[in-house]
Phi, psi and omega in degrees: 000131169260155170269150186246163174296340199266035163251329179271328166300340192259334159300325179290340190266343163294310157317306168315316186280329191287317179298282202303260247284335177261037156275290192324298162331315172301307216312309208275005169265322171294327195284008203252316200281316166285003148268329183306304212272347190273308183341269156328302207237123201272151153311114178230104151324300197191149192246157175316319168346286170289340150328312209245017162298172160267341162303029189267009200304352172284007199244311206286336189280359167284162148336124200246171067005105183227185156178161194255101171325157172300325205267334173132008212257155177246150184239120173252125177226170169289146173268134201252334170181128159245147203199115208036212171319338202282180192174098197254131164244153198247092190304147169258187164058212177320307215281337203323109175110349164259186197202146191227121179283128171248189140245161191298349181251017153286324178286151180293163164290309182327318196286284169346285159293357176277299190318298153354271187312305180294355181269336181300322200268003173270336181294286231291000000 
């Protein structure tokens, strides 16, 4: 028996779906362990307080956020606190200081695993 090229496309596309459904799986698992862990007692990033220094230049190195104005504009902010499913992003730019509700599964992955580190470290 020989392999043909459309035997290795369809193993390579059978891999590709076992990779993707277990992205799906991380994703839906961080997102499951960081409403469970928050739910009672929430993830607070950075309170207005620290906002409203004048040293506030750390809210861009956090964990972000977006969503898209009615009007069309994409608006990017720090993620300021979480607490089950819920997400207050905090806006940058134009927008500084207002704040917009998400759910958790609206955030990038990256962000999502960066919310990890900070829940390991409010734990520890």
């Amino acid at each position: 028996m020989y392999i043909t090229t459309i035997h290795i496309i369809m193993l390579i596309n059978k891999e590709l779906e076992a990779l993707q459904q277990k992205g799906y799986d991380v994703i839906k698992e961080i997102i499951e362990t960081l409403k469970e862990k928050t739910k009672e007692n929430p993830l607070v990033i950075f309170t207005d307080e620290q906002a409203s220094e004048d040293d506030n230049e750390m809210i861009y190195d956090l964990p972000y956020g977006y969503t898209t104005s009615r009007d069309g504009y994409y608006l990017q902010g720090a993620i300021q606190k979480v607490q089950g499913n819920d997400v207050t992003i905090f806006f940058t730019g134009d927008n500084w200081g207002e704040t917009y509700q998400s759910d958790l599964d609206e955030l990038p992955f990256y962000s999502l695993v960066q919310l990890l580190s900070f829940l390991d470290r409010q734990q520890s």
